[in-house]
C-alpha positions in Angstrom: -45.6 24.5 -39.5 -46.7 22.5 -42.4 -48.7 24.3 -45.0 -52.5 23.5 -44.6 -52.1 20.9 -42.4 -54.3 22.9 -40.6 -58.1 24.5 -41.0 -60.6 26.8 -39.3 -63.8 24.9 -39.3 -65.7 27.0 -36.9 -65.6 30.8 -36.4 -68.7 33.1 -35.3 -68.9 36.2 -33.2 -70.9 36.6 -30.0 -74.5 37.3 -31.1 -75.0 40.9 -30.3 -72.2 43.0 -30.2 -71.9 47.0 -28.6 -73.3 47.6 -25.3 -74.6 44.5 -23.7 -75.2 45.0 -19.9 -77.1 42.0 -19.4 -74.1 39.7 -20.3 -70.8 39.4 -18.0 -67.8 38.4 -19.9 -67.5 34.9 -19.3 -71.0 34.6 -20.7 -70.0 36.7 -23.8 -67.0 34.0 -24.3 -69.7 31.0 -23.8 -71.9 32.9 -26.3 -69.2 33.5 -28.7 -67.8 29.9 -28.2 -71.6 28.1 -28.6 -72.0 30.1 -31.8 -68.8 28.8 -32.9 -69.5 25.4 -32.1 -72.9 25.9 -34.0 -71.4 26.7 -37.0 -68.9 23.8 -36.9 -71.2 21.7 -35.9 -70.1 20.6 -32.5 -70.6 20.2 -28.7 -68.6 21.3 -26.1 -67.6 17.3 -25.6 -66.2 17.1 -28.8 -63.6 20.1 -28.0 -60.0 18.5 -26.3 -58.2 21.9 -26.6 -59.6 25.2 -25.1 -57.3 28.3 -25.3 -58.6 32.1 -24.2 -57.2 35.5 -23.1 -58.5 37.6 -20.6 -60.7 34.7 -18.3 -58.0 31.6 -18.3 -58.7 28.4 -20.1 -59.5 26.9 -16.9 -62.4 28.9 -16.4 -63.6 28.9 -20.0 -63.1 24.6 -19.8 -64.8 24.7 -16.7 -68.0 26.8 -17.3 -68.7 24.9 -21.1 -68.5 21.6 -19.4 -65.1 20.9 -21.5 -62.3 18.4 -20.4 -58.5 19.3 -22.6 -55.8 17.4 -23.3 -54.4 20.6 -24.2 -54.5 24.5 -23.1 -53.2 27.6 -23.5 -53.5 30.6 -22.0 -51.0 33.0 -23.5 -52.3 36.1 -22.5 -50.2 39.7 -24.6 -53.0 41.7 -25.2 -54.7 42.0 -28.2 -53.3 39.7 -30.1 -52.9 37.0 -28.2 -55.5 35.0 -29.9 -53.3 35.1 -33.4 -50.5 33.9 -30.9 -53.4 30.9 -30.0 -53.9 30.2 -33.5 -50.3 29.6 -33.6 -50.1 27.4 -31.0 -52.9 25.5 -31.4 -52.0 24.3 -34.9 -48.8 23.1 -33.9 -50.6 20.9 -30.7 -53.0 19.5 -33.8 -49.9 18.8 -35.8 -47.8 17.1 -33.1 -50.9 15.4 -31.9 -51.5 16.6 -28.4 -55.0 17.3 -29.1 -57.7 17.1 -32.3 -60.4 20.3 -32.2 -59.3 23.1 -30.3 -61.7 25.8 -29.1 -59.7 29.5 -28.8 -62.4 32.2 -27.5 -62.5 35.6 -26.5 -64.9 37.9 -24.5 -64.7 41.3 -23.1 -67.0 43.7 -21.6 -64.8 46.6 -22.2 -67.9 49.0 -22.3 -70.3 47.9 -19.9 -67.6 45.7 -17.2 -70.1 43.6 -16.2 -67.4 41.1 -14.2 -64.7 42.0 -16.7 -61.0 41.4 -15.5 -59.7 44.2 -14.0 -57.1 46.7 -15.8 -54.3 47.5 -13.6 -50.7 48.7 -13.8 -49.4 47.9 -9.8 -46.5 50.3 -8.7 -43.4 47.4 -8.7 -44.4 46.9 -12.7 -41.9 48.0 -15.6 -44.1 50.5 -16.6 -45.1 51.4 -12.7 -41.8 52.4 -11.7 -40.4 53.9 -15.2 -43.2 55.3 -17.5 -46.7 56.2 -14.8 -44.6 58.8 -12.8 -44.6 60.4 -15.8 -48.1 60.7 -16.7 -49.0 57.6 -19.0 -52.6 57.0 -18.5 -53.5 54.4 -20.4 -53.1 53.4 -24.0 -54.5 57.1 -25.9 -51.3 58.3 -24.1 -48.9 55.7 -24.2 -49.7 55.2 -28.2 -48.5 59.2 -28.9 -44.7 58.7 -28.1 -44.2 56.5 -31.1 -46.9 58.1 -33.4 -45.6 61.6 -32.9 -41.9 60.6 -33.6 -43.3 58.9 -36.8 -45.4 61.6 -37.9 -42.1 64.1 -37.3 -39.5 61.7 -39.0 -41.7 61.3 -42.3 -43.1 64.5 -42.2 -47.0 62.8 -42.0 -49.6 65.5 -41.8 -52.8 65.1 -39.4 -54.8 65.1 -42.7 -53.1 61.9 -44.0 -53.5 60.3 -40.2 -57.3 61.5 -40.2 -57.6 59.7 -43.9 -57.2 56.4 -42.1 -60.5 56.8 -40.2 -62.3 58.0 -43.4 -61.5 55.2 -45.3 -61.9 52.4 -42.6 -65.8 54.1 -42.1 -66.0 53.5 -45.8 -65.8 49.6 -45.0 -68.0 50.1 -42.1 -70.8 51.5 -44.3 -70.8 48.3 -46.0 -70.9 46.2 -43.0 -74.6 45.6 -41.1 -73.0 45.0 -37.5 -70.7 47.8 -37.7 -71.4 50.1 -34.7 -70.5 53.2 -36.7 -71.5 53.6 -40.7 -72.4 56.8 -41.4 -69.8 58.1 -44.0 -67.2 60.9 -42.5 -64.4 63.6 -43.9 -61.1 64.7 -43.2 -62.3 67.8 -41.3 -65.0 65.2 -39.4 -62.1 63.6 -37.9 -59.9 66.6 -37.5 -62.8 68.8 -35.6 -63.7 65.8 -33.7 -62.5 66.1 -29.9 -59.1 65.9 -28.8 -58.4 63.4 -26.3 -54.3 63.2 -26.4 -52.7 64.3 -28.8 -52.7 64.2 -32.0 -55.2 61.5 -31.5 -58.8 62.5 -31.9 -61.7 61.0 -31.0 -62.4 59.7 -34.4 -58.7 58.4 -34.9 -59.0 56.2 -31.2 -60.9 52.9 -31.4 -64.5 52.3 -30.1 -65.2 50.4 -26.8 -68.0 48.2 -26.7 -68.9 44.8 -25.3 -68.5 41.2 -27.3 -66.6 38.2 -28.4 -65.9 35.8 -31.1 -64.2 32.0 -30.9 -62.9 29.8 -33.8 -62.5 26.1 -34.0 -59.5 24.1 -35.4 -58.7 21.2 -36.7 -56.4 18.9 -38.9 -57.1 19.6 -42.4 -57.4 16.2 -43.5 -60.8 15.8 -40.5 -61.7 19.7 -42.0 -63.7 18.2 -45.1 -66.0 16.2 -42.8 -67.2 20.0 -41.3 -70.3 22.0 -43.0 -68.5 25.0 -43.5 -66.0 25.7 -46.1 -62.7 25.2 -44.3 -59.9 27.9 -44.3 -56.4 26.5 -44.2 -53.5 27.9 -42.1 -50.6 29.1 -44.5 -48.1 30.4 -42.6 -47.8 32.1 -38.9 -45.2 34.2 -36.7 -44.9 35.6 -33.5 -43.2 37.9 -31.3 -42.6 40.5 -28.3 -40.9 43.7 -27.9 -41.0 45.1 -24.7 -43.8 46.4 -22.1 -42.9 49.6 -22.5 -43.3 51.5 -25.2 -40.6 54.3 -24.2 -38.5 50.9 -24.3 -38.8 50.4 -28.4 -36.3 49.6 -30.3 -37.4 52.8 -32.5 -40.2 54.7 -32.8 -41.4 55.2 -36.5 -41.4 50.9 -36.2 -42.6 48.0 -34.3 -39.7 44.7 -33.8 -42.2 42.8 -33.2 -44.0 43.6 -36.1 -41.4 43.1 -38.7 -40.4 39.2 -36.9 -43.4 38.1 -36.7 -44.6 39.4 -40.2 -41.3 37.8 -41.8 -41.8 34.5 -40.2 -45.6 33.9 -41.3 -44.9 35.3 -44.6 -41.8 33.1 -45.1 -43.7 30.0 -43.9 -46.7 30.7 -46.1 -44.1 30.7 -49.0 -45.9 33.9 -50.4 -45.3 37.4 -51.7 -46.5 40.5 -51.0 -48.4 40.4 -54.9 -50.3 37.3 -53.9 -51.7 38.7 -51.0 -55.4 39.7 -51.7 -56.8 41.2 -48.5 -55.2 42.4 -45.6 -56.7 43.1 -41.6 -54.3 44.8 -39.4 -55.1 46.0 -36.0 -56.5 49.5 -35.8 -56.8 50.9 -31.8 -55.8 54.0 -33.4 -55.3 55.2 -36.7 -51.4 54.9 -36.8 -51.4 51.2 -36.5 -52.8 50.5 -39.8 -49.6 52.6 -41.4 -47.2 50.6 -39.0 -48.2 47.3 -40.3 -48.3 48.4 -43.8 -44.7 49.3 -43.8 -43.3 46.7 -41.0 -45.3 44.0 -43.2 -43.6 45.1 -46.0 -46.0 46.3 -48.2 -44.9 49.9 -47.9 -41.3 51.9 -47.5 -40.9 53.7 -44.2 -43.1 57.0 -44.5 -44.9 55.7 -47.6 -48.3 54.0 -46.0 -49.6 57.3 -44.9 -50.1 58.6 -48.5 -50.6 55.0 -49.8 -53.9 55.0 -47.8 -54.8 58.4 -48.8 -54.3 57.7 -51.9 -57.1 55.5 -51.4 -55.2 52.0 -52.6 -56.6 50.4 -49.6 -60.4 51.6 -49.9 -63.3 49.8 -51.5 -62.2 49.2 -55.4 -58.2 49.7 -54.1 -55.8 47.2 -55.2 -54.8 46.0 -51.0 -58.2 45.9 -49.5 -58.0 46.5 -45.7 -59.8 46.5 -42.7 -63.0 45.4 -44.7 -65.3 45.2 -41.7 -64.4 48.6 -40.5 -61.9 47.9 -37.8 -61.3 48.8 -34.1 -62.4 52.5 -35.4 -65.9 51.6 -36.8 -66.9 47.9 -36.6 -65.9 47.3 -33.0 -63.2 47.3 -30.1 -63.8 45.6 -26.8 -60.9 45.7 -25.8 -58.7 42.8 -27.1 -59.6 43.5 -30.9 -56.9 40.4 -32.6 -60.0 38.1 -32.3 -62.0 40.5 -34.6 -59.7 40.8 -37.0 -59.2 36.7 -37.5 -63.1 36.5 -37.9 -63.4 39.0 -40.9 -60.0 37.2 -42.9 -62.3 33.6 -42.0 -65.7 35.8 -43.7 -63.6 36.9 -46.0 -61.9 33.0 -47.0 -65.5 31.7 -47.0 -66.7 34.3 -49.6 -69.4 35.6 -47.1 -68.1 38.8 -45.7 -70.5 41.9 -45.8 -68.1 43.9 -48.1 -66.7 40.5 -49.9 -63.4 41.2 -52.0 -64.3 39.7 -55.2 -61.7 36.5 -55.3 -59.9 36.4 -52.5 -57.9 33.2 -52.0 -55.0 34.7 -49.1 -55.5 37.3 -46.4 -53.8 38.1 -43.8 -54.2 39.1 -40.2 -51.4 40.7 -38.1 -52.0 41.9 -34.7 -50.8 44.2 -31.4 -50.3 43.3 -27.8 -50.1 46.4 -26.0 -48.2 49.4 -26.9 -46.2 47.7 -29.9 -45.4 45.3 -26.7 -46.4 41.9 -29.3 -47.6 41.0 -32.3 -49.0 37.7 -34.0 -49.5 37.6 -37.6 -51.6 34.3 -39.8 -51.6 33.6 -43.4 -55.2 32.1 -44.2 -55.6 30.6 -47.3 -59.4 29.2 -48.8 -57.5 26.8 -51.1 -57.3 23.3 -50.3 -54.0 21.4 -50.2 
């Protein structure tokens, strides 16, 4: 992809976020999606291309009154809306479409008409990882974590420092769902739930949404808000089942799709100036760090504790608090893409003081995908 040929001009999250029983979740896309369109400026009939995980793009076209020349419903999780990013720069840039609408909404707390969550028996991980007694992601996530944690010799205190430093962020963030401050022995007397996950190292789940808006850079300067170009992206899959990696202590998919976006951006790891990377549970922050780049293998645990990626660190990360203390519905890539927009516009809660590139890499599933963007607030 071209470098800035292509620019966020709308982004905004539904307006409430936590438990919201009154609102299903195709209403907490159109919520998220309206908002987005507010802040850009726009009306559903100005939208051609509509792209969404978890209800399909025909449903989300259909219920905002929207007619596409373009759609995408890529659906690998939780990242699947970098993966839209992706893609919908590329349809603006080969012209199959002009302003392209990519929203999510999930009512992972309350499942007030969420899609349903099912693994059927003829599946992948039916037949060769349930019989074993895999239920559900806090499981699934402890087959890599504990062979990383063996392999590098990473202690549960350096694990729990992960969730004490994300609720740092948090603190400074309004709409985070959890702010008070915690400690090491918080998060290690907090309540087991697999482990060596606690409750305090697995993410929250709450209801809510967020959309963004796209468009050709050269149209971007015509939009109210401050556009944030598209540097670089990448994109890839592993496999379904997480007993299936590659290796344990590191994610393929991670380390192609983090190598593509940063060799299309063109940048080094120095010029990066804030960093979000998908946090269902504390390990995944260390992951990206070293599959990114940023770290050796074993060396992101203590790089965190050592509190480089903190408020006043030198690789600010997670700065709205993450899947552990701002909020997880469910399909937490969309999150993630909102706070590196806050963070291009210069109007995040806990704004890092010059930032011109951040990043935002992403998870499908149990290391099963990833997405990674390059944003950049500089125009071309």
């Amino acid at each position: 992809m071209k470098q800035k040929s292509v620019a966020v001009v709308g982004a905004a999250e539904t307006t409430d976020l936590g438990v919201l029983p009154g609102m299903s979740q195709i209403q907490l896309h159109a919520d998220a999606a309206l908002n987005a369109m507010a802040d850009a400026g726009l009306k559903p009939a100005d939208i051609d291309g509509v792209a969404t995980a978890g209800e399909t793009p025909t449903t989300i076209a259909h219920y905002l009154g929207i007619t596409p020349t373009w759609a995408d419903g890529t659906a690998v999780g939780g990242c699947s809306f970098m993966l839209h990013v992706r893609h919908a720069a590329a349809a603006i840039n080969e012209g199959l479409c002009r302003t392209v609408l990519i929203t999510h909404g999930e009512s992972g707390k309350s499942r007030v008409a969420a899609s349903p969550r099912i693994v059927t028996a003829g599946s992948l991980n039916g037949q060769f990882e349930a019989p074993f007694g895999v239920m559900g992601p806090p499981t699934a996530f402890t087959i890599p974590v504990l062979r990383y944690l063996k392999t590098y010799g990473i202690t549960q205190e350096q694990l729990a420092m992960v969730s004490v430093i994300q609720r740092k962020w948090a603190g400074k963030n309004p709409r985070a769902t959890f702010k008070d401050p915690i400690t090491v022995d918080d998060v290690l007397n907090s309540r087991m739930i697999a482990y060596p996950f606690r409750i305090l190292m697995c993410c929250l789940v709450t209801d809510g949404g967020g959309a963004l808006i796209l468009t050709s850079a050269e149209r971007a300067k015509d939009f109210p808000r401050k556009p944030v170009y598209i540097l670089g992206t990448g994109e890839s899959v592993e496999t379904p089942m997480v007993s299936q990696m590659e290796d344990f202590t590191s994610s393929r998919a991670f380390r192609v799709s983090g190598r593509k976006a940063f060799a299309e951006a063109g940048i080094t790891h120095a010029d990066v100036d804030h960093l979000m990377i998908y946090d269902a549970f504390a390990h995944l922050p260390i992951y990206g760090l070293e599959d990114l780049g940023f770290c050796k293998p074993g060396e992101a645990a203590p790089f965190i504790a050592a509190r480089n990626t903190a408020p006043g660190g030198k690789l600010p990360l997670n700065t709205n608090g993450g899947g552990l203390s701002y909020m997880h519905s469910g399909m937490y890539g969309m999150y993630a893409l909102q706070e590196s927009v806050r963070q291009m516009r210069g109007i995040a809660p806990a704004q890092v003081k010059g930032a011109k590139i951040s990043i935002a890499h992403g998870v499908g599933g149990m290391f099963g995908a990833s997405g990674t963007i390059v944003f950049s607030n500089e125009a071309p």
